[in-house]
C-alpha positions in Angstrom: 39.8 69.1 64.9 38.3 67.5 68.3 36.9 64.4 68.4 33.4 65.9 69.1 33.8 68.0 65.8 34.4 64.4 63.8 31.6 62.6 65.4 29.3 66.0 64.4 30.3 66.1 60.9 30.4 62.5 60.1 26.4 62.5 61.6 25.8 65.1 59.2 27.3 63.4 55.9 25.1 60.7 56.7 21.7 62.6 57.2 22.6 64.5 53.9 23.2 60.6 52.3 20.0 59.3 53.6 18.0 63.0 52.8 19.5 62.3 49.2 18.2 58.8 48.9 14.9 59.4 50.0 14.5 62.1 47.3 15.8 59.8 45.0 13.2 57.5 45.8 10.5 59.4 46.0 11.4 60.7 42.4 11.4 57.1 41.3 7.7 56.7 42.8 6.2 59.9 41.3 7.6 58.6 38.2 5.9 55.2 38.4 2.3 56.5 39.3 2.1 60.0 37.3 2.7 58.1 34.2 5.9 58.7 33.3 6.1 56.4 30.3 3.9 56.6 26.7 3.1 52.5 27.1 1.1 52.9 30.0 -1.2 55.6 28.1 -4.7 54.3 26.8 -5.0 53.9 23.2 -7.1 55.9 21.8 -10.3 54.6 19.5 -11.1 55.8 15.9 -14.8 56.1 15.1 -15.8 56.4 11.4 -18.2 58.5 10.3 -22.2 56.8 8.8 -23.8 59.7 7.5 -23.6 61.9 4.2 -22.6 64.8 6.9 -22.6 65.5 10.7 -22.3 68.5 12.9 -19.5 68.5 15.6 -21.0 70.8 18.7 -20.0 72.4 21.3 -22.1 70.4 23.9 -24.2 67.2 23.5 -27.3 68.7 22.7 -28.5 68.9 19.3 -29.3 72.8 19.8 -25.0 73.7 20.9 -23.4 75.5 18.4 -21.5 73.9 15.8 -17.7 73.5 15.8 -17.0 71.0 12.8 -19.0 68.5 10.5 -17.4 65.6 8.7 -19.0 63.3 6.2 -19.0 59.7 5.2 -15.6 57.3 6.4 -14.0 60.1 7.8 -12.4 58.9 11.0 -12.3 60.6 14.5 -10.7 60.2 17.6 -12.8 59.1 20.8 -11.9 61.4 23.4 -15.1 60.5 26.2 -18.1 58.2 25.7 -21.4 59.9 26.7 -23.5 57.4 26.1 -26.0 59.0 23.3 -23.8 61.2 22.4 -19.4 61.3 22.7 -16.8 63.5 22.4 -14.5 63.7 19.3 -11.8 65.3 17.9 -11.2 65.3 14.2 -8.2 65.3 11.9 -7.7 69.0 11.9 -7.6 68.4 16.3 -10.5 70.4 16.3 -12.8 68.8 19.7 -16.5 68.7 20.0 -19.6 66.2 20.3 -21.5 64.2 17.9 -24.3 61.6 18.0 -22.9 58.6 18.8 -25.7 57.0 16.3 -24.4 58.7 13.7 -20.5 56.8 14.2 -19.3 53.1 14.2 -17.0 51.2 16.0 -13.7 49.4 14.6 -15.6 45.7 15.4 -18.9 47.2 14.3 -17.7 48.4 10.5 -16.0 45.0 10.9 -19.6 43.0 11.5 -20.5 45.3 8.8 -18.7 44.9 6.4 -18.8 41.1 6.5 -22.4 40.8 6.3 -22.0 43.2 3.1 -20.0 40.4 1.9 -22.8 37.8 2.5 -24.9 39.8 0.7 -23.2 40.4 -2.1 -22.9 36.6 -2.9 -27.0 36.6 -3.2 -27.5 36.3 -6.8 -27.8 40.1 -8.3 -31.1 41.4 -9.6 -31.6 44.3 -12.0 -33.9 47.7 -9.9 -34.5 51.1 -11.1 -35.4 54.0 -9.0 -39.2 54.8 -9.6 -38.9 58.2 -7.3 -35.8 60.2 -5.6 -34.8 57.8 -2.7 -32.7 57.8 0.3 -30.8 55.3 1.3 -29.6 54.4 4.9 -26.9 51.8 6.2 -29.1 49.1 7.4 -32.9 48.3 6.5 -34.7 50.8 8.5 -35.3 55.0 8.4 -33.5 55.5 12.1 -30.7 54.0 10.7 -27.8 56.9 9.2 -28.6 58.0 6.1 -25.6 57.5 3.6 -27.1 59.1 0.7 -29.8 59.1 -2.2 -30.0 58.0 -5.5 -32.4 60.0 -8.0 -35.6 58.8 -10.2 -34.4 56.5 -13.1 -31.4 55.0 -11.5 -30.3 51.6 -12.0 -29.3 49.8 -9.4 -28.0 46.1 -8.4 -30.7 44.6 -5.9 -29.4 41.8 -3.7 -32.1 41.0 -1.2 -34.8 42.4 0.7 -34.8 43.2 4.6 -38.3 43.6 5.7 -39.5 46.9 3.8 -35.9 47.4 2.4 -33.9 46.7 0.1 -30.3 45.9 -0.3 -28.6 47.4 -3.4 -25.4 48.0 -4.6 -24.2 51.6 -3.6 -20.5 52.1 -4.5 -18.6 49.6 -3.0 -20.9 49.3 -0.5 -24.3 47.9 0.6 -27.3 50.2 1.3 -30.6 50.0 1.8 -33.5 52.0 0.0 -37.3 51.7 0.7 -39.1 48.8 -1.5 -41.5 51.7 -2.6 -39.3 53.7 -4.0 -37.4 50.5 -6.6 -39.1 48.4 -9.0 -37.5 45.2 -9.2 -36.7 43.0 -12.5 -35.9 39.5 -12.6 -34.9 39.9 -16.4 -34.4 36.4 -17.5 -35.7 34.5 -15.4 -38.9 31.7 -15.7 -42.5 33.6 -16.3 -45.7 32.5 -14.5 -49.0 34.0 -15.5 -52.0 34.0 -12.9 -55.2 35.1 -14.7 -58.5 35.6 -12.8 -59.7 32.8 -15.0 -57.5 30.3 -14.6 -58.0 29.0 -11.4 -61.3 29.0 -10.1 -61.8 30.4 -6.5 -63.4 27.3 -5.6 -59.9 26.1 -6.5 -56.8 26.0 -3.6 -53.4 26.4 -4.3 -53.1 23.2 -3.0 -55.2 21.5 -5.7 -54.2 23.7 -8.9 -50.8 22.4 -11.1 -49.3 23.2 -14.5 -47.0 21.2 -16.4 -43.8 22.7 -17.0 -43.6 25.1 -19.1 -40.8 24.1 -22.1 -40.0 27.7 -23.2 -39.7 30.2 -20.7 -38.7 33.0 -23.6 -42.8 32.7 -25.4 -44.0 33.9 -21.8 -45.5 36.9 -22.0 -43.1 40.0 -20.6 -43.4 40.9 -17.1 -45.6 44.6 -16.4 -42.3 46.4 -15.8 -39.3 47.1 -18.3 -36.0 47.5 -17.2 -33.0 47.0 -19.1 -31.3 44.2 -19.3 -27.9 44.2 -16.4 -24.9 45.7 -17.6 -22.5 42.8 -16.0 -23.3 39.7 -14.8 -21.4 38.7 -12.1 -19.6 35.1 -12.1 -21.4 32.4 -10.0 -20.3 32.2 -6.3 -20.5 29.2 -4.3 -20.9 30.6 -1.0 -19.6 28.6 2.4 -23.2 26.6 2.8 -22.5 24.7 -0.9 -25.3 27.3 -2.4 -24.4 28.7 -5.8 -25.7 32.0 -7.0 -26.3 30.8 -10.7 -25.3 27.7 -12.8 -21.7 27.8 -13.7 -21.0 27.8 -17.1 -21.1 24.1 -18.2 -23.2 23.2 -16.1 -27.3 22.3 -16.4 -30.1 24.5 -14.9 -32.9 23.4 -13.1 -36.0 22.0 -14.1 -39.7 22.3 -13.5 -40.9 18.9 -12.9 -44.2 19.8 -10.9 -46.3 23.4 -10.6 -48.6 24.3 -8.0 -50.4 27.1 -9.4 -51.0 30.4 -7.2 -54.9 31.3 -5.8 -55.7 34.5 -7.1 -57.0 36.1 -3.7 -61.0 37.3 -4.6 -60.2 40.5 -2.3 -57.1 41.2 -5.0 -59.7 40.6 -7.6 -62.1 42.9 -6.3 -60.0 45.6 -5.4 -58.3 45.4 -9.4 -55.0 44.5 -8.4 -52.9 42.7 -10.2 -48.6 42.7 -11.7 -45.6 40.9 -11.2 -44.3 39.3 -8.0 -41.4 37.9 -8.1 -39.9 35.3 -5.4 -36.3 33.3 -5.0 -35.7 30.1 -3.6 -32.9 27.5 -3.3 -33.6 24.4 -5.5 -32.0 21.6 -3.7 -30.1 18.7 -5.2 -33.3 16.8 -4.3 -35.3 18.5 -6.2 -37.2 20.6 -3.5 -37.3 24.2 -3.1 -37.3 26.2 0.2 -36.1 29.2 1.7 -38.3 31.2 -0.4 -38.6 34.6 -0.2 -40.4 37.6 -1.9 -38.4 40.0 -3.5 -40.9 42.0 -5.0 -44.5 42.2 -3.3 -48.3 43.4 -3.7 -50.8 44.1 -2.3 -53.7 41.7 -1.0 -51.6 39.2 -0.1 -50.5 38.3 -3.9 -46.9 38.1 -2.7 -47.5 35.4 0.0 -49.7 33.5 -2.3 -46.8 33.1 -4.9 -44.2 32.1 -2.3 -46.6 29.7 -0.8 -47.5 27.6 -4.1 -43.6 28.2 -5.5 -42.8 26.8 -2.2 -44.4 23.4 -3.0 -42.6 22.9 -6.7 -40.8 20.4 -7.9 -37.6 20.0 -9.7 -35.2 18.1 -12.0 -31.6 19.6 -10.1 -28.9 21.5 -11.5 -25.8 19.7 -11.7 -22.6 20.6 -12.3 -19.0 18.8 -13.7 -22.1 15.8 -13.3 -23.0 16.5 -9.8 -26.5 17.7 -8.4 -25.8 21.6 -7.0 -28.1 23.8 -4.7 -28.4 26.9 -6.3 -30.6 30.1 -6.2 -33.9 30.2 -8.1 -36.0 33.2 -9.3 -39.4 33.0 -10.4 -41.5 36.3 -11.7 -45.4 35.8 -11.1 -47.8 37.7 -13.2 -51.2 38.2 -11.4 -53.5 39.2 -14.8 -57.0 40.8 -14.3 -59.3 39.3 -16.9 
């Protein structure tokens, strides 16, 4: 072999070396930004389902054919975020949109959730269902529905949320119009208003009572519901506010009444029944936070919470300690 035929081949070794390494390399690239490996992929989010049932379609529009439904806590894979509506896929991998009202977010059941636990710490009041209502998963009708509960059931009533109330619904927390639940406070102190009791030359801020030493030879509030089922055990909750004496303990008592107006338009119009209103009696005696659980019409329910408002108290103690704790008064506006 010549020299020349050397020097040719040996050239050629090394631009079939350097053809191999740059392959190589570009492999390595392509690799690296097509990627290659499962870390690098975005994790995908779950949604869970609000609603008692929901159509998956075809398109976002309400009008697109439907491809799936799925019902309440059933969970489904985000696959693109439309805004008012987004793109699922459920368990079965079948794909399609849905109303992105109608589904929560991981940190929203979360925020949920939690504030179901506030709620439930709110001392428990006894409600049946006067007519066939549906409930929704926060205080308002554009909120999902998550079901309905027919006439005559009992339910647990917690609080109320502007026209709303919070009940018990499984091991949840939904809402049901305040029209549709009447509202007991079984147990708890009796005020009667009459038409004749306090002149309407007389202001609530005027008018007292003296305490009243047995609540039980009050006369029964309009409505009748039976008496709760279970009573749950007191809860402090993280402000210091108990939900009911604990056992042992003493319960609050009236010192001072300021007696309600009886509004001349509510006399007029013939209205009359029982309000009721909570509070927090502090260890100093005073009451605030006072709220209307169950309302009427003509201003009543304001009235009540106004003059409660202004009570005084003897405080709960417990283990021989003053306590806040939760106070519920029922108000019985009486025609004459």
């Amino acid at each position: 072999m010549t020299d020349s035929q050397t020097r040719h081949g040996r050239g050629l070794l090394v631009v079939i070396g350097l053809a191999v390494l740059f392959f190589a390399l570009l492999a390595m690239i392509i690799l690296r930004t097509g990627g290659g490996s499962p870390e690098a992929d975005p994790k995908l989010e779950t949604l869970t389902v609000l609603p008692v049932r929901i159509r998956i379609r075809t398109e976002p529009n309400a009008r697109a054919p439907v491809v799936a439904t799925a019902t309440t806590g059933d969970r489904l894979t985000l696959l693109e975020d439309g805004g008012g509506w987004v793109r699922v896929q459920t368990a079965d991998g079948l794909a399609g949109w849905a109303e992105r009202a109608n589904l929560e977010r991981t940190a929203e059941q979360e925020r949920r959730l939690k504030r179901y636990e506030t709620i439930r710490k709110l001392p428990p009041l006894q409600g049946v269902a006067s007519v066939r209502a549906q409930l929704y998963s926060g205080p308002g009708i554009f909120y999902p529905l998550t079901g309905e509960i027919a006439d005559g059931t009992r339910v647990v009533v917690y609080t109320r949320d502007h026209d709303f109330y919070a009940i018990e619904h499984g091991d949840q927390i939904a809402y049901a119009s305040v029209d549709a639940i009447d509202v007991s406070a079984s147990g708890s102190p009796q005020l009667d208003v009459q038409t004749a009791s306090v002149p309407a030359t007389t202001t609530a801020e005027t008018a007292t009572a003296p305490p009243v030493a047995d609540t039980a030879a009050a006369e029964p509030p309009p409505i009748a519901i039976p008496e709760p089922v279970v009573e749950p055990a007191p809860v402090e909750r993280s402000t210091g506010v108990y939900s009911a004496v604990p056992p042992g303990g003493t319960q609050p008592e009236e010192l001072n009444r300021v007696m309600p107006r009886y509004p001349s338009s509510a006399r007029r119009a013939g209205v009359g029944g029982a309000v009721v209103v909570r509070g927090i009696v502090r260890r100093d005696g005073t009451i605030d936070n006072v709220e209307i659980i169950r309302d009427l019409e003509y201003g009543l329910g304001e009235e009540a919470r106004r003059a409660v408002s202004r009570w005084r108290f003897r405080p709960a103690t417990y283990r021989g300690e003053p306590i806040d704790v939760y106070y519920t008064v029922t108000v019985n506006f009486r025609l004459q």
